[in-house]
N, C-alpha and C positions, 0 to 999 in steps of 0.2 A: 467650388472646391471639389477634388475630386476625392473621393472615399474608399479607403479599400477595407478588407479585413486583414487582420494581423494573425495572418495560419502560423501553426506549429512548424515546429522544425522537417520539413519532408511529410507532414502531416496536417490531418483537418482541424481548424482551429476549435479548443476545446472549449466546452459553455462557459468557463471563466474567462477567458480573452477577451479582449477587448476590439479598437476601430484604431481606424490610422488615417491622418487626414494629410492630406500634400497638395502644394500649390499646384496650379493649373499649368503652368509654366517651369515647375521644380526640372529643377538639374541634377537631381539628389534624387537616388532610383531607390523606390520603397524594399523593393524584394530585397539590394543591396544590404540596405539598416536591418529589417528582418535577419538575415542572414548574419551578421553580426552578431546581432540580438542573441541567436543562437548559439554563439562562442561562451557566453555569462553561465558558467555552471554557479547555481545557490551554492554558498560555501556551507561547507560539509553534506551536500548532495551528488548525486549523480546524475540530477536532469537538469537541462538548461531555464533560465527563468522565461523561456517564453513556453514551454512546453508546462510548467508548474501554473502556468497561467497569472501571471505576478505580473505582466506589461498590459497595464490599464487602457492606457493613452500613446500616442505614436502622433506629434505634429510637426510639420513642416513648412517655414516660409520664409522663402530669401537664402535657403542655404544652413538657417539656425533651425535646430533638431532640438525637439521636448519630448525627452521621453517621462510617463508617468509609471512607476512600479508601486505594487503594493504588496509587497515581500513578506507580512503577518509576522513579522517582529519587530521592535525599537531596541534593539539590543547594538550600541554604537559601535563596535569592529566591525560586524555585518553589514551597516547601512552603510560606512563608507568604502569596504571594499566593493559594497555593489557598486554604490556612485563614480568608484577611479575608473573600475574596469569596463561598466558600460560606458562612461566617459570616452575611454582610452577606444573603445574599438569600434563605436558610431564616430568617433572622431576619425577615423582613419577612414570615411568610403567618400570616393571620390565625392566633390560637393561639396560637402559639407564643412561649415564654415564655423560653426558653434551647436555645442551638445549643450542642456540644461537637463538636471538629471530631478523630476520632483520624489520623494518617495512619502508616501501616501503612511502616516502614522498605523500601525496595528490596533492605536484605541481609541480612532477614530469611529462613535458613532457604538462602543463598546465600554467604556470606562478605561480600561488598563487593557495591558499588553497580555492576550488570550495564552502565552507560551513564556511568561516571564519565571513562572516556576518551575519549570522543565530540565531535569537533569539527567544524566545519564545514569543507569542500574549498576552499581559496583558488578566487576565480572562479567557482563556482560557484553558480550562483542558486538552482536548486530539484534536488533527487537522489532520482527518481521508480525504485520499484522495481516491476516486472511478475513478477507471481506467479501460479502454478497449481500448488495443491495433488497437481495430478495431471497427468502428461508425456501425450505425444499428443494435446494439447488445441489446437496451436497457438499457444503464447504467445511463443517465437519469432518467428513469422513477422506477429504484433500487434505486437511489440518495434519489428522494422524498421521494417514499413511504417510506425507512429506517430514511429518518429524521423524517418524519411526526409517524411513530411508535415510534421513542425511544421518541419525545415532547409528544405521549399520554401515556406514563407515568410515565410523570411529569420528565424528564431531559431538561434540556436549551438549546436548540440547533438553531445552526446556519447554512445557506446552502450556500455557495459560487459557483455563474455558473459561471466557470475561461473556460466554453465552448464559446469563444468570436464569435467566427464564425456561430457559430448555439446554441444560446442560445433560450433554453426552457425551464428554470425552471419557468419563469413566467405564460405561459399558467400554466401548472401544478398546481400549485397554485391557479390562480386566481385573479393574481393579475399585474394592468396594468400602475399603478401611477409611479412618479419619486420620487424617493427616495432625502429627504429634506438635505439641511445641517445644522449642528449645529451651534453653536456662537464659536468654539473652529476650523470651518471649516472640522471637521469631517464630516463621511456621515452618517444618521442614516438611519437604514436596514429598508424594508418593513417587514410585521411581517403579518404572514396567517398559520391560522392553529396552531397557539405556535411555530410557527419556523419563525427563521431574514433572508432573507431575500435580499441577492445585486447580482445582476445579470449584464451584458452588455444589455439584453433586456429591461431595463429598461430606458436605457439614447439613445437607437436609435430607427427612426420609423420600424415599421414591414417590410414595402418593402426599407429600405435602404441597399444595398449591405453592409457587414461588408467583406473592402479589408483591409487589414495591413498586414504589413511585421514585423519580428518575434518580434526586440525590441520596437514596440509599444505596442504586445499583452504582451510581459515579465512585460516594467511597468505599464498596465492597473492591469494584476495581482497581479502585488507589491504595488499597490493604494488601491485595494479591499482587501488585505489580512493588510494593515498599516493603512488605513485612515477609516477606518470603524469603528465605533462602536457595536462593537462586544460581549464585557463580559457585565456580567460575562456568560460566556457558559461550556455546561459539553463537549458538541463534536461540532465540527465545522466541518464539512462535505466541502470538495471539488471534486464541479462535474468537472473533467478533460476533456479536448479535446480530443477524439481518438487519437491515434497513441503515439509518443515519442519524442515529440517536444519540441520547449522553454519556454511554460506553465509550463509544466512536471518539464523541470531542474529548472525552476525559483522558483517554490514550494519549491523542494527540499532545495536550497539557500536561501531562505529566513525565510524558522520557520521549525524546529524540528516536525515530525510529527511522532504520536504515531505508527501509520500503511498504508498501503495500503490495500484495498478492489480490485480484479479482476472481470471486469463483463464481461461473454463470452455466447455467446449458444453451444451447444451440437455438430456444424460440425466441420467437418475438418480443413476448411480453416481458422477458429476463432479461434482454438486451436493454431494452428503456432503462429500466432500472440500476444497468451499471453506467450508464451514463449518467447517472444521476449520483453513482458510487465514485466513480473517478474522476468527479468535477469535487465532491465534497473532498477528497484528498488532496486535491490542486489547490484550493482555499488552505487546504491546512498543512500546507510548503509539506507533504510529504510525494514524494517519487512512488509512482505506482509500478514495480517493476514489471508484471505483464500481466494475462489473463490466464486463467486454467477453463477452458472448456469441458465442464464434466459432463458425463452421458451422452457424450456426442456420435455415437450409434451403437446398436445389436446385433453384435454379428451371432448366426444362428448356428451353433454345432453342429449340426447335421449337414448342410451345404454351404456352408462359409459364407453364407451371401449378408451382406452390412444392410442393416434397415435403420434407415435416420429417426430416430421416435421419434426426437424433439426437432427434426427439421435441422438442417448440415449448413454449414458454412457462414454460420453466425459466428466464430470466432475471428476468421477473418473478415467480416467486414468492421469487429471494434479495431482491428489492429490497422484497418485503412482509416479507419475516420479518427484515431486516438494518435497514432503512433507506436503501438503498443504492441508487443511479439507475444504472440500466441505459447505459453510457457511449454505448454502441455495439451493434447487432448485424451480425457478418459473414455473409455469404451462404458457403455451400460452392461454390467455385467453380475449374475445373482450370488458369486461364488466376493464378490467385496462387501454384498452387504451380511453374510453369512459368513464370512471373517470379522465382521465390525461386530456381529450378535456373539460370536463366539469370544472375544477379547483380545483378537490377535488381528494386529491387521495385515491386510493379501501381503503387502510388499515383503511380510515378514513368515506369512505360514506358506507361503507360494509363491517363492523368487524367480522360477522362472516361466510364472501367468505371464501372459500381454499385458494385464494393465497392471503389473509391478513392476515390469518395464517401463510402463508410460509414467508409471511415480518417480520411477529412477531419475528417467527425462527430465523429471519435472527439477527434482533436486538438483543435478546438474547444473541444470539453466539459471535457478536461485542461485544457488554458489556461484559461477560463474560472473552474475552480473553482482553482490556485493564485494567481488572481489576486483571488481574496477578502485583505478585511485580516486579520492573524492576530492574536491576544491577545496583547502582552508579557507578557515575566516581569516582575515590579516587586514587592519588599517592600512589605505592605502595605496593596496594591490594593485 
């Protein structure tokens, strides 16, 4: 039998993908079925299920086609419009004589379905979460500035610190008050800068150890993402805790989110680790929509010459081995982290810095890519 791998769509196939097996003799050309493969947008996504990494299994012999999906829900409009539509368009590549579509349970090997309670946030448009497999990277200070660019101009936005252990969107802001509650017991957000506003820094003192253990930080998550007053907003921004922990899953679990954002810098060792960040989002059917390169050089005021601290061109090799477009690259610069100490961020005390340009950029390209149309779910498709 001969054995291939089942790559991404124009891209390297990602650590959740799977193998594809075809007869020795097949008439039925793999890259064909792949490319196919590639037409299946997950309904209500923007990335294809081979790029989500959802195609387990790829076999072939005699003409009849298996494919194996494992899509991380049992929710029955979803499972069959996958079934028609990969049906319907590995049925059509020359060869091919019969499709069999298996799709691999979500509670399999789990008990229940990981995303059966997952609703979408009243008001809420799109629920973009900012992740970095690895802390010191800056993805805080990504977080702000991107919220505080798409609020100046004129979107509703919302910033959730689900970073319990070290929360600092509050410095960042400016803002140091306890968020009130309503007559409804809601919580209404602080509001700086045209953005709302709930953090953990807001309900402990500064020198209090923040210790808990996982299911306290899941339902502080689940309280800040349900008990808040939120809408109406266009994006709801979540600043993630480094690494890949019960923050992370509990998100995922509880609202539908449009995309993920990766924040990484330029070395070695940070790269590992978003691989490791954008395989856990591909398990958890969410679209990573690209990467933000932060502190990806020093250019010196005095002779303009760029010094790569962290070492260059790390952003482009995730975006050859992922598929993934480089959203943004941030320069290393002292004048953003002395806006973030001050409470205002650059994009907003210094609109026309280089890197509040490069946040501009950044927002752009966010807006830009949720505002592709997305696949419904539909029986039958």
């Amino acid at each position: 039998m001969l054995a291939r791998a089942i790559h991404g769509c124009d891209r390297a196939l990602p650590p959740a993908g799977g193998t594809a097996t075809f007869g020795p003799m097949s008439a039925v050309d793999a890259d064909r079925v792949r490319d196919a493969l590639c037409t299946v947008l997950f309904p209500n996504f923007r990335r294809d299920i081979v790029t989500l990494g959802m195609v387990q299994d790829l076999h072939e012999r005699d003409g009849r086609v298996r494919v194996r999906l494992r899509p991380g829900t049992d929710t029955p409009a979803v499972l069959e419009a996958l079934r028609a539509r990969v049906t319907e368009v590995v049925g059509r590549v020359p060869g091919v004589t019969a499709v069999e579509v298996e799709l691999a349970s979500a509670s399999e090997g789990r008990g229940k379905d990981p995303f059966a309670e997952r609703t979408a946030l009243t008001d809420v448009q799109h629920v973009v979460a900012v992740s970095s497999a690895k802390g010191g990277v800056g993805k805080s200070t990504v977080t702000a500035n991107l919220a505080a660019a798409l609020a100046a101009r004129g979107a509703r936005v919302g910033l959730l610190d689900a970073d319990v252990y070290g929360p600092s969107v509050p410095i960042m802001f400016g803002a140091n008050e306890r968020p009130r509650a309503a007559a409804d017991r809601t919580i209404e957000p602080i509001v700086r800068h045209g953005v709302r506003l709930v953090s953990m820094g807001f309900f402990v003192d500064e020198q209090s150890p923040v210790i808990w253990r996982g299911p306290i930080v899941m339902g502080i998550v689940r309280q800040f993402l349900r008990d808040v007053r939120w809408g109406p907003l266009d994006f709801l921004l979540i600043d993630l805790p480094p690494g890949t922990g019960d923050a992370v899953l509990t998100l995922a679990q509880q609202v539908p989110l449009s995309g993920a954002i990766i924040v990484t810098t330029p070395q070695d060792v940070a790269l590992l680790d978003v691989g490791r960040g954008i395989a856990m989002f591909a398990q958890l059917s969410t679209p990573v929509i690209g990467v933000v390169e932060n502190m990806s050089g020093y250019t010196c005021a005095k002779c303009g010459t760029v010094d790569p601290v962290f070492g260059m061109g790390g952003g482009d090799v995730l975006a050859q081995r992922f598929g993934l477009p480089v959203l943004a690259r941030i320069p290393l610069d002292g004048a953003v982290r002395a806006q973030a100490d001050a409470g205002v961020p650059i994009v907003l005390a210094a609109p026309s810095h280089p890197v509040s340009a490069a946040y501009r950029a950044l927002a752009d390209a966010v807006t830009a890519d949720l505002s592709r149309p997305v696949e419904p779910a539909r029986a039958g498709a």
